[in-house]
C-alpha positions as CSV (number, residue, x, y, z in Angstrom):
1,X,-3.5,-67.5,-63.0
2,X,-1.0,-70.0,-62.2
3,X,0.8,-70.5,-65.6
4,X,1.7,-66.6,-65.1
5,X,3.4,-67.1,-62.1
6,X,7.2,-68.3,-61.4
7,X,7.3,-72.1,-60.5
8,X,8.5,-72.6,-56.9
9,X,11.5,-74.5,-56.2
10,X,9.9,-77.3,-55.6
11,X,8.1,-77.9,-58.7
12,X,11.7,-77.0,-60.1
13,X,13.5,-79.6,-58.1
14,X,10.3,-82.0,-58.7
15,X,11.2,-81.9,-62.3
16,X,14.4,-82.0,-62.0
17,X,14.1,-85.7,-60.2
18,X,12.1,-86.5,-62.5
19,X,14.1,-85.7,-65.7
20,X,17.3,-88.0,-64.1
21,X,14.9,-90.8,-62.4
22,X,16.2,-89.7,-59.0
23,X,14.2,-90.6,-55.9
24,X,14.4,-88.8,-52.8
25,X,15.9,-91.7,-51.4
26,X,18.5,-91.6,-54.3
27,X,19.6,-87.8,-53.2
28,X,20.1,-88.9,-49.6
29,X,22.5,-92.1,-50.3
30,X,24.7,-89.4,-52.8
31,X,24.7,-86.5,-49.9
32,X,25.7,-89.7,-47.3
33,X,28.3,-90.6,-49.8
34,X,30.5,-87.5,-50.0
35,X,29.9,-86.6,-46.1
36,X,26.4,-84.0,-47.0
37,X,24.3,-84.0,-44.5
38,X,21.1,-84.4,-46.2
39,X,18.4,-86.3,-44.3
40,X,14.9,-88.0,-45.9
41,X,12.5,-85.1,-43.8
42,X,15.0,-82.4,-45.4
43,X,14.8,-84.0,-48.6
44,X,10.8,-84.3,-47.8
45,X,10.7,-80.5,-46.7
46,X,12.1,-79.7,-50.1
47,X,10.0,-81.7,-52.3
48,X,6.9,-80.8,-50.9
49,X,7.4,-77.0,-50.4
50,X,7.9,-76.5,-46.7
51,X,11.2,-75.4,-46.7
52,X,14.1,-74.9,-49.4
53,X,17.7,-76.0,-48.8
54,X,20.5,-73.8,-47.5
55,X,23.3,-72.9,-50.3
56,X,25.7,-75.8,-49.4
57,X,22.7,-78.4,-50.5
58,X,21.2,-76.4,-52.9
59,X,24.8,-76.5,-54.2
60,X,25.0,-80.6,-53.8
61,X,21.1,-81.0,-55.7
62,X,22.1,-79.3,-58.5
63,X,24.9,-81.1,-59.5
64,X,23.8,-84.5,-58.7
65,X,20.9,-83.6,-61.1
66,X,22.9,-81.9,-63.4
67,X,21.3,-78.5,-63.1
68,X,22.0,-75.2,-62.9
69,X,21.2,-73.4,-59.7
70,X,21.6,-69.4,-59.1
71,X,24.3,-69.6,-56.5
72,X,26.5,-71.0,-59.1
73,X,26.7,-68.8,-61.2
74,X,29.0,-66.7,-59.1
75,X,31.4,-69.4,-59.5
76,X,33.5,-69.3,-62.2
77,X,34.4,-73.4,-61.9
78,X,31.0,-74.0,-62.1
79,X,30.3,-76.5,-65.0
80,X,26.5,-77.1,-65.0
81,X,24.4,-75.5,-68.3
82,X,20.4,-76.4,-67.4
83,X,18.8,-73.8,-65.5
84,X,16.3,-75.9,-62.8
85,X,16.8,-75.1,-59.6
């Protein structure tokens, strides 16, 4: 059964956008303001479950949604609580 099962990062990240009102659209415009390369299909890859982002933008989601990610937590100036991502 399903509700047994981890949630896949894109049901994480889904919820995530969803919790701060964030658009996929909304994640692109941050990444192009600080110089991420982020583009609508990789944003669209991510969402829908085809692909999940290297560590440099897995790095850049979860602090523009405020949220905790695993890769972080080997970094000891890492400042985010929630564990989504």
């Amino acid at each position: 059964m399903r509700m047994f099962m981890e949630r896949t990062f894109a049901e994480r990240l889904q919820d995530a956008m969803r919790q701060r009102g964030f658009k996929q659209v909304d994640l692109v415009r941050e990444a192009d303001k600080y110089g991420v390369k982020l583009g609508k299909s990789h944003m669209s890859q991510y969402v829908s479950g085809k692909t999940v982002p290297r560590a440099e933008i897995l790095r850049f989601l979860a602090n523009c949604l405020q949220v905790d990610c695993p890769i972080n937590r080997f970094h000891p100036s890492a400042n985010i609580n929630n564990s989504i991502l």
